[in-house]
C-alpha positions as CSV (number, residue, x, y, z in Angstrom):
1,X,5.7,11.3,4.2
2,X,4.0,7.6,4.6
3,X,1.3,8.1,2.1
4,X,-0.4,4.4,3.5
5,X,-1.2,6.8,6.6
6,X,-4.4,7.7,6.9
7,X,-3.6,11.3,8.1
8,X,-1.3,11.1,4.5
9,X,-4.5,10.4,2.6
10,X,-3.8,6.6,3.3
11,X,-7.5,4.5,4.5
12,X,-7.8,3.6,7.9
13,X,-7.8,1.2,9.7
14,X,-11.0,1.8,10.9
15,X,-13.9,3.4,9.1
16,X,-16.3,4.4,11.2
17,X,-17.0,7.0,14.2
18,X,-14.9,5.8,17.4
19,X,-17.7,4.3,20.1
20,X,-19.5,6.7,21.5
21,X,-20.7,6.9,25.7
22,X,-22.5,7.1,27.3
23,X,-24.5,3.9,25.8
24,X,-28.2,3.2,24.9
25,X,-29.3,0.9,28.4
26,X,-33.4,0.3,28.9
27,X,-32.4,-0.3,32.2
28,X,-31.8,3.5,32.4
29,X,-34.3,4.5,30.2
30,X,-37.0,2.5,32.7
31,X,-35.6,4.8,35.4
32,X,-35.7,8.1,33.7
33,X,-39.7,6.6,33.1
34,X,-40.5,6.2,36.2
35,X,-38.9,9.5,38.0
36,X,-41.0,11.4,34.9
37,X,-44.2,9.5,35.9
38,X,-44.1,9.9,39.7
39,X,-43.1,13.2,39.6
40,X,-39.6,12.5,41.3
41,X,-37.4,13.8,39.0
42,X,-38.6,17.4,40.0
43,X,-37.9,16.8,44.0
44,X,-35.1,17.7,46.3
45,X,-35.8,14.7,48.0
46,X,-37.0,10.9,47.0
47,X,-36.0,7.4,47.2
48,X,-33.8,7.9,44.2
49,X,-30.9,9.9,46.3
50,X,-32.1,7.8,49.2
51,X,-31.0,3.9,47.5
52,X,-28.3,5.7,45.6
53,X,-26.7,6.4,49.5
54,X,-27.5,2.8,50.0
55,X,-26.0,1.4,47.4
56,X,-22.7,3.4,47.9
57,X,-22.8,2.3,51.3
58,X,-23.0,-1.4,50.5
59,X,-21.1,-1.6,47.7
60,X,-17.8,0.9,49.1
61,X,-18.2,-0.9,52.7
62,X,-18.9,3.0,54.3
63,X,-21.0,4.5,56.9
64,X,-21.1,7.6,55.8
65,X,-22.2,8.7,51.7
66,X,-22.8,12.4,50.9
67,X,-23.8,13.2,47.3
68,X,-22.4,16.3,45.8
69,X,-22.5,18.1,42.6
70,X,-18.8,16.8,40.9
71,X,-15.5,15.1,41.7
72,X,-13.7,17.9,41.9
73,X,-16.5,19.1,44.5
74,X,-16.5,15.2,46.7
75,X,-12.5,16.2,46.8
76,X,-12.9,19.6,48.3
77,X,-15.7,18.6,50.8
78,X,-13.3,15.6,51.5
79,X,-11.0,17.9,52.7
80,X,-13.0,20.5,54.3
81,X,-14.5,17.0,56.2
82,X,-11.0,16.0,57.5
83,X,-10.5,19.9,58.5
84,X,-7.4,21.2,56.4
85,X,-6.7,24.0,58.2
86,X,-5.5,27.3,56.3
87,X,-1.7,27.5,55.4
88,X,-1.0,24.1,56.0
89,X,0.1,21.2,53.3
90,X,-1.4,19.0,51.4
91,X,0.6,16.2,49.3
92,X,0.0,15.3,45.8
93,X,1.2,13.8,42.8
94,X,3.2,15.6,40.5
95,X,1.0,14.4,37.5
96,X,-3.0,14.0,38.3
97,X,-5.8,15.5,37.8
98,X,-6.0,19.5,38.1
99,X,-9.3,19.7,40.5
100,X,-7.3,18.1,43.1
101,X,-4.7,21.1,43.0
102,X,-7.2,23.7,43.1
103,X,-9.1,21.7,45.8
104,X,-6.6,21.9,48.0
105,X,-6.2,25.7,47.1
106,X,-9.9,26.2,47.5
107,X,-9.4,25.3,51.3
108,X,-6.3,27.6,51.9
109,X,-3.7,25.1,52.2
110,X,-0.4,24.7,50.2
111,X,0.6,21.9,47.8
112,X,2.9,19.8,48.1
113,X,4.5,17.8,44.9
114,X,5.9,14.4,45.4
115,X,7.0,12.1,42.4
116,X,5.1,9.4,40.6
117,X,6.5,5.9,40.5
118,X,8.9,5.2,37.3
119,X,6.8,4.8,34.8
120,X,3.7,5.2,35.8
121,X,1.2,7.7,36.9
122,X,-0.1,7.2,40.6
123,X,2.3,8.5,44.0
124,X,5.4,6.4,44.5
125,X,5.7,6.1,48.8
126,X,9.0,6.9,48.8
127,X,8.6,10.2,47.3
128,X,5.4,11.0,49.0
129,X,7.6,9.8,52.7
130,X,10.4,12.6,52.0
131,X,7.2,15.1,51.0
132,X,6.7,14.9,54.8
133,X,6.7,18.3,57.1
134,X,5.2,19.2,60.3
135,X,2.6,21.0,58.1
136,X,1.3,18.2,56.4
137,X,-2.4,17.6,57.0
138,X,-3.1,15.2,54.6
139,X,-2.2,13.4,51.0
140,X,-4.3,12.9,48.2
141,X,-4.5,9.3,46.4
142,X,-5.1,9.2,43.1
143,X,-6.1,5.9,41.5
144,X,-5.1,7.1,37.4
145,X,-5.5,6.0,33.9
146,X,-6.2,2.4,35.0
147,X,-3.4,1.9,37.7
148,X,-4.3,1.0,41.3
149,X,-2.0,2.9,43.6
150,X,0.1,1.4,46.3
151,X,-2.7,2.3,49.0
152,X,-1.2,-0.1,51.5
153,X,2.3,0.9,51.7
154,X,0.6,4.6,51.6
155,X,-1.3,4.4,54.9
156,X,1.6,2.6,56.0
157,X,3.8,5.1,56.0
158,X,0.7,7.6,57.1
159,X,-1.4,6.9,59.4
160,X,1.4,6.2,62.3
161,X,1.9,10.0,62.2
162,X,-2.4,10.3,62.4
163,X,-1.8,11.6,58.2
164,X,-5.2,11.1,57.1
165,X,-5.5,10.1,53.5
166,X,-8.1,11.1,50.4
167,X,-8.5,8.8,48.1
168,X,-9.6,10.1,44.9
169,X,-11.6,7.2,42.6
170,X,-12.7,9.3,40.9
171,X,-11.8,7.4,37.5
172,X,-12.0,3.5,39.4
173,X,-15.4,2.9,40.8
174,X,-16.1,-0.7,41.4
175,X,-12.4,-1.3,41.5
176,X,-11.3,-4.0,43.3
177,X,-8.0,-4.6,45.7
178,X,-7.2,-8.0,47.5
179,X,-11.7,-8.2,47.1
180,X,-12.1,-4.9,49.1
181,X,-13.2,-1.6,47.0
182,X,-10.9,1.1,46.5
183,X,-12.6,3.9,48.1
184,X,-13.1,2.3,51.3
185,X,-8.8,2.6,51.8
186,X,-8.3,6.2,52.6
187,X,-10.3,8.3,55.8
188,X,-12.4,9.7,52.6
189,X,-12.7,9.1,49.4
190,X,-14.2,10.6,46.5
191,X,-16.2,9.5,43.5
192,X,-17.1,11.6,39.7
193,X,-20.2,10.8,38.0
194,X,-18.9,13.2,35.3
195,X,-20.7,13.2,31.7
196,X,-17.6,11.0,30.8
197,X,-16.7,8.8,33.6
198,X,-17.3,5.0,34.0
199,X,-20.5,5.6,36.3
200,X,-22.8,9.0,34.8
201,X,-24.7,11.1,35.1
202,X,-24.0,14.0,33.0
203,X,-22.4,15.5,36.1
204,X,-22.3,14.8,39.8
205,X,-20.2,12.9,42.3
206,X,-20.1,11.8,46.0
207,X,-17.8,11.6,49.2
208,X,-17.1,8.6,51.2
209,X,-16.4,7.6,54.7
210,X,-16.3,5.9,57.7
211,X,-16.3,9.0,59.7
212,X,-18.9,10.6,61.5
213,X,-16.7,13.6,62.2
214,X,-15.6,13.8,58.3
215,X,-19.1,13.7,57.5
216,X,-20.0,15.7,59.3
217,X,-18.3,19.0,58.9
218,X,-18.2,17.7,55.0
219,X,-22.0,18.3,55.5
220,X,-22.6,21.5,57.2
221,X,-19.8,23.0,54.4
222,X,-22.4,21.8,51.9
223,X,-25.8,23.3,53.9
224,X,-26.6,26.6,52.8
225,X,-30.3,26.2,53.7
226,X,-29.7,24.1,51.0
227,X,-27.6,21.8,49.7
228,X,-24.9,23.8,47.8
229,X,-23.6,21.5,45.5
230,X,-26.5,19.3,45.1
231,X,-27.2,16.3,42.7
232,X,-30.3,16.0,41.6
233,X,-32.9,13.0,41.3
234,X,-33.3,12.9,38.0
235,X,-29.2,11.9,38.6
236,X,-29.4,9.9,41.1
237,X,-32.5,7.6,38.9
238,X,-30.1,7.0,36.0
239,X,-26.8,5.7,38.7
240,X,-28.7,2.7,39.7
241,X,-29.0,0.5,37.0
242,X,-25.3,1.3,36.3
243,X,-24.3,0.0,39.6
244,X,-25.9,-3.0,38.6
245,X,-23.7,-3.2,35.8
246,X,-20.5,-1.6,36.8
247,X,-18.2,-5.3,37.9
248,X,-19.4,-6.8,34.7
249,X,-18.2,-4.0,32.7
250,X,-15.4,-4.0,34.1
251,X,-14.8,-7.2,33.6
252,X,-14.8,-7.0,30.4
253,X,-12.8,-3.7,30.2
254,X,-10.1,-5.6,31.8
255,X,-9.8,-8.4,29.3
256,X,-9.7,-6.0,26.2
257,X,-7.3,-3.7,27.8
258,X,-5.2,-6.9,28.5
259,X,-5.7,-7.4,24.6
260,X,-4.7,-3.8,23.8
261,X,-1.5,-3.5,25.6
262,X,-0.8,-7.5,24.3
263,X,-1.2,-6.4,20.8
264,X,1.2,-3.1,20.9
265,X,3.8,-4.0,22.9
266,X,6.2,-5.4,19.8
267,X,7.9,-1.7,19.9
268,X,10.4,0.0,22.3
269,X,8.7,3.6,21.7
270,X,5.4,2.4,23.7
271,X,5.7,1.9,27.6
272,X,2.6,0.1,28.7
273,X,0.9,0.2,31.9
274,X,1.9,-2.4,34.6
275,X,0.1,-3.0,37.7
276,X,1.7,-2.9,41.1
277,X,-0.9,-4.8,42.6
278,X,-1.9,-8.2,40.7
279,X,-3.8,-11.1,41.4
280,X,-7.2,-12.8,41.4
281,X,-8.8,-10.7,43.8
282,X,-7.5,-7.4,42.2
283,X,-9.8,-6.0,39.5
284,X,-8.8,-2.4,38.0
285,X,-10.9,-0.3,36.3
286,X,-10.2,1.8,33.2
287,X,-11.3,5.4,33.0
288,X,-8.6,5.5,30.5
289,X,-5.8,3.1,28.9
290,X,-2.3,4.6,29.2
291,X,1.1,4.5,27.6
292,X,4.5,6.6,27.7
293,X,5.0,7.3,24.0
294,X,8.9,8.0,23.7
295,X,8.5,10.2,20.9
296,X,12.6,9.9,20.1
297,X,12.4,5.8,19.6
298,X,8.9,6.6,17.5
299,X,10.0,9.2,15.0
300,X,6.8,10.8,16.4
301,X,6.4,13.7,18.5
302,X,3.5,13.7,21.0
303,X,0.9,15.6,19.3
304,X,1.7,13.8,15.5
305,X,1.4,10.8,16.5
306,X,-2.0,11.4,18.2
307,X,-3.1,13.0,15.8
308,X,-2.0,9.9,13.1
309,X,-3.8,7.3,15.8
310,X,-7.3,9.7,15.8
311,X,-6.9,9.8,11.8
312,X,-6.8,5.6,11.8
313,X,-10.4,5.6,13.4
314,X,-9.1,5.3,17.3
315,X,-10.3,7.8,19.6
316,X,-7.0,8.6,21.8
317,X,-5.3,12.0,23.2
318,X,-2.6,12.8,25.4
319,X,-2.7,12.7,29.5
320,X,-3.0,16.0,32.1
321,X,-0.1,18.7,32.1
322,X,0.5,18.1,35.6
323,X,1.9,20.5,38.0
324,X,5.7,20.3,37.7
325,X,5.8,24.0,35.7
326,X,3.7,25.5,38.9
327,X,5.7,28.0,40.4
328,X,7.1,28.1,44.1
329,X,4.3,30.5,44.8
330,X,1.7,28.1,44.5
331,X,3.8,24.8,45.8
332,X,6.1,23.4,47.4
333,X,8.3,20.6,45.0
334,X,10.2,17.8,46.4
335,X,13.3,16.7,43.9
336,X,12.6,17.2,40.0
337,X,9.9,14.9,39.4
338,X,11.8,13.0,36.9
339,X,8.5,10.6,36.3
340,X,5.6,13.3,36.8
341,X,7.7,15.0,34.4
342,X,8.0,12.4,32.3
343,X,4.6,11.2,32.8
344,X,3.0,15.0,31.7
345,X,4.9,15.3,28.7
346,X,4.6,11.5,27.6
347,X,1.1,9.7,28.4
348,X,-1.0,9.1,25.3
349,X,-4.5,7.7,26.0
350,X,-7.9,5.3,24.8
351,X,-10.8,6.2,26.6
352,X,-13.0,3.2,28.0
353,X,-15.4,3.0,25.1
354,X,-13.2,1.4,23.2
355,X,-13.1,-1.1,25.8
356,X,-16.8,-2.7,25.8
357,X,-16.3,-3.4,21.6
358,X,-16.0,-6.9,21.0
359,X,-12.5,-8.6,20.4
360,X,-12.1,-8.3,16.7
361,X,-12.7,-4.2,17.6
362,X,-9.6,-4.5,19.8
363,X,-7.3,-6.1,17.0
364,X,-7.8,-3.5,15.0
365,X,-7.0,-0.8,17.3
366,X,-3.8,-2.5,17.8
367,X,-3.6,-2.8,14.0
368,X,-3.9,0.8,14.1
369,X,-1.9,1.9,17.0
370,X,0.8,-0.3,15.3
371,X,0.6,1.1,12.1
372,X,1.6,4.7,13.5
373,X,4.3,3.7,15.4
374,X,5.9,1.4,12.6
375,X,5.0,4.0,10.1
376,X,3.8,1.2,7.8
């Protein structure tokens, strides 16, 4: 036992609470103000939900916005909009996020696993090409943990056999690829305004696209007299001012992450995120900041060594389970899914919080990252 540890009884690194989100911002607070005094907040309809739709439109280059209640919620309308039809497949990484799986269950079709690239976290095209069947009706995108997906070699692949594609950004908005947003890649895309995301509001989300048709049936799914999966004004008041933010945030979430996987990459145990795209015109944005912890080369396993980072002051935790323990009765595998394998049982995490602190902030969450894995 290393008694200069913190989870020994050893100090920390750092002292204090780990950054909290979402942030105090008098932008928002002057929105909340004003929905309260004109009485919007209460409404089903008002210009809040009406510029929000504008904004969307501008900023993700679509035609087409329809707000919606979550993520997980813009992903099944997305697919209900392209018109998955019951019993046929759907493709999707072996590691992301659960909601898409039970999306796709939600609209009777069948999942279909294809590998992540080596490692990393988002669909290798490879894998997702000998995923293929007559019954495939679409594949899910995932843009995860701060890695831009290989979109381009994607539709490549797809959309000479008219294989629409969802692209989930759900934890990238305001991303950027070769200066075009992701989101306006795939036939539909979907966007979280979850109580923990990089744009929030408590809850909510929204589907994109250029298609009327997509829209369209996306739309009547949703109208139950109502909206079904509404988000409400009061929502929609505090996105604004956080679009006008979003590209200089993450801005500087870029440059700290660059920091943070500069500063802890002087051991073998921790495989850092690469990007597959690069380049000036490429901006990423981080939900979350990923490594592979190879517990064997650390001394640590998974769980212990999160546990030691947490206890240093640095707010970290381990990645999704993935699906590659699902049984045959509720997808269809291709190959072993060495990397989603790999990628569920290995992927430690920061969430973005800790990249908006200032410099010195970063240093010592490297220091304390660091001091784990070198048991010092």
């Amino acid at each position: 036992m290393n008694p200069n540890l913190a989870i020994n009884g050893g100090s920390p690194v750092i002292n204090a609470a780990p950054p909290s989100w979402p942030i105090a911002n008098n932008a928002i607070k002057e929105a909340i103000s004003q929905a309260l005094a004109d009485g919007s907040w209460g409404k089903y309809e008002s210009r809040w939900t009406e510029k929000l739709i504008e904004r969307l439109q501008e900023l993700y280059q679509v035609e087409h916005v329809l707000l919606c209640s979550s993520g997980t919620i813009a992903v099944e309308l997305g697919l209900r909009g392209l018109g998955i039809s019951e019993h046929s497949e759907v493709i999707l990484g072996g590691y992301d996020f659960p909601g898409n799986f039970r999306a796709i269950e939600a609209v009777q079709a069948f999942p279909v696993l294809a590998d992540v690239i080596t490692g990393g976290w988002v669909l290798d095209p490879l894998e997702v090409q000998q995923a293929l069947s007559d019954k495939t009706s679409a594949v899910i995108v995932s843009h995860l943990h701060g890695q831009l997906a290989p979109i381009q070699e994607l539709k490549k692949i797809l959309s000479p056999l008219d294989i629409p594609v969802l692209e989930d950004v759900c934890q990238m908005p305001g991303a950027q690829f070769e200066s075009r947003p992701l989101g306006c890649f795939g036939d539909v895309a979907a966007l979280s305004f979850g109580g923990s995301k990089l744009l929030s509001a408590g809850r909510g989300g929204a589907l994109l696209t250029q298609s009327a048709e997509i829209y369209q049936r996306a739309k009547i799914y949703n109208s139950r007299g109502n909206e079904a999966f509404p988000l409400s004004q009061l929502q929609a008041a505090v996105l604004g001012p956080q679009l006008d933010q979003i590209a200089e945030l993450n801005k500087t979430r870029h440059t700290r992450a660059l920091e943070i996987i500069e500063g802890t990459h002087g051991t073998e145990a921790l495989g850092p995120l690469r990007q597959i795209a690069r380049g000036e015109t490429t901006l990423p944005a981080y939900y979350k900041l990923p490594w592979l912890l190879d517990d064997v080369k650390s001394g640590w396993p998974r769980g212990d060594f999160v546990r030691a980072v947490q206890a240093e002051g640095v707010a970290m935790d381990v990645g999704f389970r993935g699906f590659t323990r699902r049984s045959s009765r509720r997808c269809r595998q291709v190959g072993p899914l060495l990397n989603s394998r790999v990628a569920s049982q290995q992927t430690i995490l920061l969430h973005h919080p800790t990249l908006l602190e200032p410099s010195d902030y970063a240093a010592l969450v490297c220091e304390a990252i660091n001091k784990v894995t070198r048991g010092v």
